[in-house]
PyMOL commands that place a pseudoatom at each C-alpha (Angstrom):
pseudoatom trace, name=CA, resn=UNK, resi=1, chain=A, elem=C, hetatm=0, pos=[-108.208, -37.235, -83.695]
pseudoatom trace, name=CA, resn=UNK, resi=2, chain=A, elem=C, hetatm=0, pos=[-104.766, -39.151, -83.191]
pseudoatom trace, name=CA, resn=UNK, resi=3, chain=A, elem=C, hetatm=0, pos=[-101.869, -37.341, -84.362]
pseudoatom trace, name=CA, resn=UNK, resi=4, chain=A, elem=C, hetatm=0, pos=[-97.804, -37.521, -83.407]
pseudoatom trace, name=CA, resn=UNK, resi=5, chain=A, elem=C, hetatm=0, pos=[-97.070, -34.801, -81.013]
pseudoatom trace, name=CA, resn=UNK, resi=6, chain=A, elem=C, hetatm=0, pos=[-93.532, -34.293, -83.229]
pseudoatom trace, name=CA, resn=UNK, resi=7, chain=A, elem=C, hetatm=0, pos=[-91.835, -35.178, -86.497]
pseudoatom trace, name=CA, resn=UNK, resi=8, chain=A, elem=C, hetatm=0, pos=[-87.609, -35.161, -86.103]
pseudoatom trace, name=CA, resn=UNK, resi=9, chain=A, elem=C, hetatm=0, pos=[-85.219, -35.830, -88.876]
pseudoatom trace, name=CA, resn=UNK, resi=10, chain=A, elem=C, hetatm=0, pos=[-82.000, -36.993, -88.538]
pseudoatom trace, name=CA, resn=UNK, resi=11, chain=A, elem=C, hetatm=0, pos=[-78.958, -35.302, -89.690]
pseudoatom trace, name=CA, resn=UNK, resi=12, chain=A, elem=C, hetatm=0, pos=[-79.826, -34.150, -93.636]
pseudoatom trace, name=CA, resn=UNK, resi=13, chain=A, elem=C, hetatm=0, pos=[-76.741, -32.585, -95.667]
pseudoatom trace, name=CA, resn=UNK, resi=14, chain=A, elem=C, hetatm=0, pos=[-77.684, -29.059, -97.294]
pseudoatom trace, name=CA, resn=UNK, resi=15, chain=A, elem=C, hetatm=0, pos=[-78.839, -29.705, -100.805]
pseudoatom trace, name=CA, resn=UNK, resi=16, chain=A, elem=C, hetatm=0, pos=[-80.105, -32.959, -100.284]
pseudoatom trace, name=CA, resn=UNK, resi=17, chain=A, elem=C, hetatm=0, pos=[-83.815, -33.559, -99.181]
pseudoatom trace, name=CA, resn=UNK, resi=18, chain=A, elem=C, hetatm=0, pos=[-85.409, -36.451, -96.382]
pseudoatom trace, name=CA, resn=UNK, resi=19, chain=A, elem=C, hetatm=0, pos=[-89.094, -37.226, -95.696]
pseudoatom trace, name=CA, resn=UNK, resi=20, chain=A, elem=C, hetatm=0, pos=[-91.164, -38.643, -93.157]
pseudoatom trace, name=CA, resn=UNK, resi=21, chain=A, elem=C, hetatm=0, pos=[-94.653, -39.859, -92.704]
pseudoatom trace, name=CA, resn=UNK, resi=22, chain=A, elem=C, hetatm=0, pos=[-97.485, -38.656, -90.244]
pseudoatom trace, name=CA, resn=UNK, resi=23, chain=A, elem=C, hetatm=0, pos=[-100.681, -40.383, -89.595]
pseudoatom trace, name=CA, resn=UNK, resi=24, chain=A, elem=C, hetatm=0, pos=[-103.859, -37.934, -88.987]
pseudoatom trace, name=CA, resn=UNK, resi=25, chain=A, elem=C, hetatm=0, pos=[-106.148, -40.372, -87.396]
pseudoatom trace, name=CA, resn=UNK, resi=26, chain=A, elem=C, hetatm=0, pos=[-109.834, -40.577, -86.987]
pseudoatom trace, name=CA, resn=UNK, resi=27, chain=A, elem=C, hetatm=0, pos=[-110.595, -42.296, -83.752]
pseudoatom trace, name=CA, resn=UNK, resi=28, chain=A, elem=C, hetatm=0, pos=[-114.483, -42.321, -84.417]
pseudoatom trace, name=CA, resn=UNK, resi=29, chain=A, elem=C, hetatm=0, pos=[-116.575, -45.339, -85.547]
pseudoatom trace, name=CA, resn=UNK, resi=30, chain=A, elem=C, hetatm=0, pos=[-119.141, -43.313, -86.822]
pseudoatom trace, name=CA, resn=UNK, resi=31, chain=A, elem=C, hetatm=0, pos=[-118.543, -39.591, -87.494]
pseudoatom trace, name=CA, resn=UNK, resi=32, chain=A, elem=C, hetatm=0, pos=[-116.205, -37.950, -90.392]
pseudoatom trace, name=CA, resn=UNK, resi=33, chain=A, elem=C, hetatm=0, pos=[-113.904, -35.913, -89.062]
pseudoatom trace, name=CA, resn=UNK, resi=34, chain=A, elem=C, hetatm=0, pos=[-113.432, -32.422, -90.641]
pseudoatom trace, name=CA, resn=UNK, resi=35, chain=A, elem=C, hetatm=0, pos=[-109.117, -31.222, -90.573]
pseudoatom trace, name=CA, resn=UNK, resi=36, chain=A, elem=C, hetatm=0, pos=[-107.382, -28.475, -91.507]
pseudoatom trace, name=CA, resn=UNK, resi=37, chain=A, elem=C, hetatm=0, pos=[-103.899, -29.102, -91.873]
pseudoatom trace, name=CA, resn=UNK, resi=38, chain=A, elem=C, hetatm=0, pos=[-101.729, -26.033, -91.769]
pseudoatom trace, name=CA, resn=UNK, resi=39, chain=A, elem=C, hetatm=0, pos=[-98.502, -25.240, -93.623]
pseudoatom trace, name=CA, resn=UNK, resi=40, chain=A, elem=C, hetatm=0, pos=[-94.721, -25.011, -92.942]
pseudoatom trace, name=CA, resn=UNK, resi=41, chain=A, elem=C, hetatm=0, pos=[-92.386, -22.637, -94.277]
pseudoatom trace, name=CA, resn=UNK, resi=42, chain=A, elem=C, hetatm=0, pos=[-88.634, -23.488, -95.481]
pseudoatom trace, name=CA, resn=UNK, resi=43, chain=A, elem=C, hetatm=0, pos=[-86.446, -25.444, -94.538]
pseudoatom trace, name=CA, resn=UNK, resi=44, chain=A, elem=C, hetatm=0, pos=[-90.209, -27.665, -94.310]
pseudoatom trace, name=CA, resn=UNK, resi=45, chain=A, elem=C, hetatm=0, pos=[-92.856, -28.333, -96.514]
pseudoatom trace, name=CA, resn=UNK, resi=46, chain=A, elem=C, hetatm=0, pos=[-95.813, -30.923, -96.286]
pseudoatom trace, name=CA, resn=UNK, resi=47, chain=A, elem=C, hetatm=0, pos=[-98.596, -32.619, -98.194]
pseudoatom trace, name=CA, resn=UNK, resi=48, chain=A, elem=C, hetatm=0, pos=[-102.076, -31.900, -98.218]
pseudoatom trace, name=CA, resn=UNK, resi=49, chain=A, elem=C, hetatm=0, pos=[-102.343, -28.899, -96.085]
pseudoatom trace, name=CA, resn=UNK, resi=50, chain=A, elem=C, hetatm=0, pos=[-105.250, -26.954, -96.328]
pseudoatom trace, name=CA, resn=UNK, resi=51, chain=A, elem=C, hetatm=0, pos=[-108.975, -28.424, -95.448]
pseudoatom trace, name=CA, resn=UNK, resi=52, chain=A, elem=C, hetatm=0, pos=[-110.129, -32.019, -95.418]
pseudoatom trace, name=CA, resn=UNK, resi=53, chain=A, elem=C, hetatm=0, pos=[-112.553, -34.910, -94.571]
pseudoatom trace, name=CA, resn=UNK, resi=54, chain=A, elem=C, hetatm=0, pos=[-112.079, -38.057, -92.817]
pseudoatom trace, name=CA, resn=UNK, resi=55, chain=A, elem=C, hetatm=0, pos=[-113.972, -41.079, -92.994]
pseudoatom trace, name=CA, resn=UNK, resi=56, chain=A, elem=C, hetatm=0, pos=[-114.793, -42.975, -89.600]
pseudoatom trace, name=CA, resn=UNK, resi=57, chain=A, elem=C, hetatm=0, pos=[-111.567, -44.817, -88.420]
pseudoatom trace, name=CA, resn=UNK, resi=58, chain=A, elem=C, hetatm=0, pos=[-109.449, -43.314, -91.255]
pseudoatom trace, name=CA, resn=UNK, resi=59, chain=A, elem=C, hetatm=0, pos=[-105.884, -43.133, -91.577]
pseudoatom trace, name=CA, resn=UNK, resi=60, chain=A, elem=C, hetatm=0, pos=[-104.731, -40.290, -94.013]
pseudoatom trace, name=CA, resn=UNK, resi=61, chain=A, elem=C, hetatm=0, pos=[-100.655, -39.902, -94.590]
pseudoatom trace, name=CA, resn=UNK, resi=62, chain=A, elem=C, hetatm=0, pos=[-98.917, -36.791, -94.750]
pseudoatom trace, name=CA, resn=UNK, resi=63, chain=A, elem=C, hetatm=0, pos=[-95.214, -36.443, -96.139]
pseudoatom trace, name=CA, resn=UNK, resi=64, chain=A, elem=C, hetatm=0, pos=[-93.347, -33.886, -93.947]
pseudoatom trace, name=CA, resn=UNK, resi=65, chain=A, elem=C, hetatm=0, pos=[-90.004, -32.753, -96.210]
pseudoatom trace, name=CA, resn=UNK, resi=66, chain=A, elem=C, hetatm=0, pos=[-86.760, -30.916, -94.692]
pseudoatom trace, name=CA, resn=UNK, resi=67, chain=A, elem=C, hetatm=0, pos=[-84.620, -29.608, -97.525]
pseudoatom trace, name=CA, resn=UNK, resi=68, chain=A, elem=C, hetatm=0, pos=[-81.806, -27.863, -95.299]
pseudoatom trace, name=CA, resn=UNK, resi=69, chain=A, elem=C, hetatm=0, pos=[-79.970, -25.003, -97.208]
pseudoatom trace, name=CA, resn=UNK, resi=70, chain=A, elem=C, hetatm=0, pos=[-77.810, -23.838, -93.763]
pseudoatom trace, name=CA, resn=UNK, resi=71, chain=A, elem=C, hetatm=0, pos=[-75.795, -25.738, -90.893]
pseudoatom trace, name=CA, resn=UNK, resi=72, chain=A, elem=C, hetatm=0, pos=[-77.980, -26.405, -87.822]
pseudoatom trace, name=CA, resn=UNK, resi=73, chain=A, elem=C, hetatm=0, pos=[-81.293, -27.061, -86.552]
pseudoatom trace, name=CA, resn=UNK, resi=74, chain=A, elem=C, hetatm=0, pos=[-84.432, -26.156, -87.507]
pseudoatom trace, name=CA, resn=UNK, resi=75, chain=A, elem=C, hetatm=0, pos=[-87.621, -25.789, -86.094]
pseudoatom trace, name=CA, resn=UNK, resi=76, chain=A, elem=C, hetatm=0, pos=[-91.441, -25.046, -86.984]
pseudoatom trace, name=CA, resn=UNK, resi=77, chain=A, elem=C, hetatm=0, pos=[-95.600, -25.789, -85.739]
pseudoatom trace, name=CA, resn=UNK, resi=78, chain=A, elem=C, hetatm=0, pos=[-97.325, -27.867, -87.814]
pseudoatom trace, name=CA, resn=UNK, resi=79, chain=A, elem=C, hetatm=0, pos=[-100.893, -26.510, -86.696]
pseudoatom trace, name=CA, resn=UNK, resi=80, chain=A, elem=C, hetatm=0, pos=[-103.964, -29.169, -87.329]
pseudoatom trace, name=CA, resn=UNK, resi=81, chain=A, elem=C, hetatm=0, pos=[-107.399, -28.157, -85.799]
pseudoatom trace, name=CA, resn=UNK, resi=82, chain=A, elem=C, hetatm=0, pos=[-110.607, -30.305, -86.055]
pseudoatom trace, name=CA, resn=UNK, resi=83, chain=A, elem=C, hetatm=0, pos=[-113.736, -31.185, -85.964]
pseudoatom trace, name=CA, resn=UNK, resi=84, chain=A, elem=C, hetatm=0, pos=[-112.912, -33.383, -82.772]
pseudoatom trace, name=CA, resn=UNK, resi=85, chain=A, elem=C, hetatm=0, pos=[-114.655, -32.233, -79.731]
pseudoatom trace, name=CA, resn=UNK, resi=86, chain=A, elem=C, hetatm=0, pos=[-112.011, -33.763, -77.776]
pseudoatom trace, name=CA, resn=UNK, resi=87, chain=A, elem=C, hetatm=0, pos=[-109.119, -32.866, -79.574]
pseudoatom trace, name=CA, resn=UNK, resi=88, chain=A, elem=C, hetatm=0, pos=[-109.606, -29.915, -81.432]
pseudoatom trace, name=CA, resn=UNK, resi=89, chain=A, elem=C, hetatm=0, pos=[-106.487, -28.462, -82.299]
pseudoatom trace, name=CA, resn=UNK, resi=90, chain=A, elem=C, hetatm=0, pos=[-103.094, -30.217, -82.421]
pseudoatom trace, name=CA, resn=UNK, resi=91, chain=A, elem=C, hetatm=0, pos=[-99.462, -28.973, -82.407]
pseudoatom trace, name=CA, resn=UNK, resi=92, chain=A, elem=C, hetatm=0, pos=[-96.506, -31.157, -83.816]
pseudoatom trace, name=CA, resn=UNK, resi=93, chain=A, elem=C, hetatm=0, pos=[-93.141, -30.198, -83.297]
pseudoatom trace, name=CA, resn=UNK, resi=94, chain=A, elem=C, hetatm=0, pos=[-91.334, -30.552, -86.595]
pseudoatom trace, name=CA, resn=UNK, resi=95, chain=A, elem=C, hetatm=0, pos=[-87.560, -30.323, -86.369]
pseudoatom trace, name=CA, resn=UNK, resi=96, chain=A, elem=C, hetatm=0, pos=[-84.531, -31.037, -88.423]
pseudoatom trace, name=CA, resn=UNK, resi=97, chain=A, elem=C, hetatm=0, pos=[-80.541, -30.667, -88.433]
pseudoatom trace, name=CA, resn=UNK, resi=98, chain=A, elem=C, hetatm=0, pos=[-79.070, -29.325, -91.015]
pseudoatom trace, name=CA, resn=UNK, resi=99, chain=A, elem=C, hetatm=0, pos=[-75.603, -31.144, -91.980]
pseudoatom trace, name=CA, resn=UNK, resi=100, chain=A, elem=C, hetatm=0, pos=[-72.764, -30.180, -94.544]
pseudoatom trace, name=CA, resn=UNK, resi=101, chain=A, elem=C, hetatm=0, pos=[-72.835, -30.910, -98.068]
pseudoatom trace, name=CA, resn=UNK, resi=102, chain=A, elem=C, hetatm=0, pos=[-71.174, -34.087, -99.019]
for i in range(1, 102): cmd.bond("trace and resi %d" % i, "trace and resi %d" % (i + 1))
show_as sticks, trace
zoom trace
């Protein structure tokens, strides 16, 4: 498994919302790979946590959203363990600065 070792947003003004993308990647040619994609609280959220499958040499997206509500940074684990012998757990930093409103 090939994953991003940490998502950062740029400056986001409470209120408003930003995404961005990681890649889960399944290095194998010929085994599925078996994720579970954990979950992040507010100011965070992302797509498709919970348990999944996939396919030799897959590429699954996940949206990672930071919807400030307060000034200043914040900062959470995104938690992914697998089915990779090699790699079977993953942290990625995910961390955002809250801005003022517009």
């Amino acid at each position: 498994m090939s994953v991003a070792s940490s998502v950062t947003f740029a400056t986001t003004a409470m209120g408003t919302r930003a995404t961005k993308t990681l890649t889960v990647s399944n290095l194998s040619t010929s085994s599925t790979l078996s994720v579970d994609i954990g979950t992040l609280g507010a100011p965070f959220a992302v797509s498709a946590s919970g348990s999944h499958n996939i396919a030799p040499g897959g590429h699954p997206q996940l949206t990672i959203t930071f919807t400030p509500s307060q000034v200043g940074t914040a900062s959470q684990n995104l938690i992914i363990t697998s089915s990779d012998p090699h790699n079977p757990k993953v942290t990625v930093q995910v961390v955002g600065n809250g801005g003022k409103s517009r």
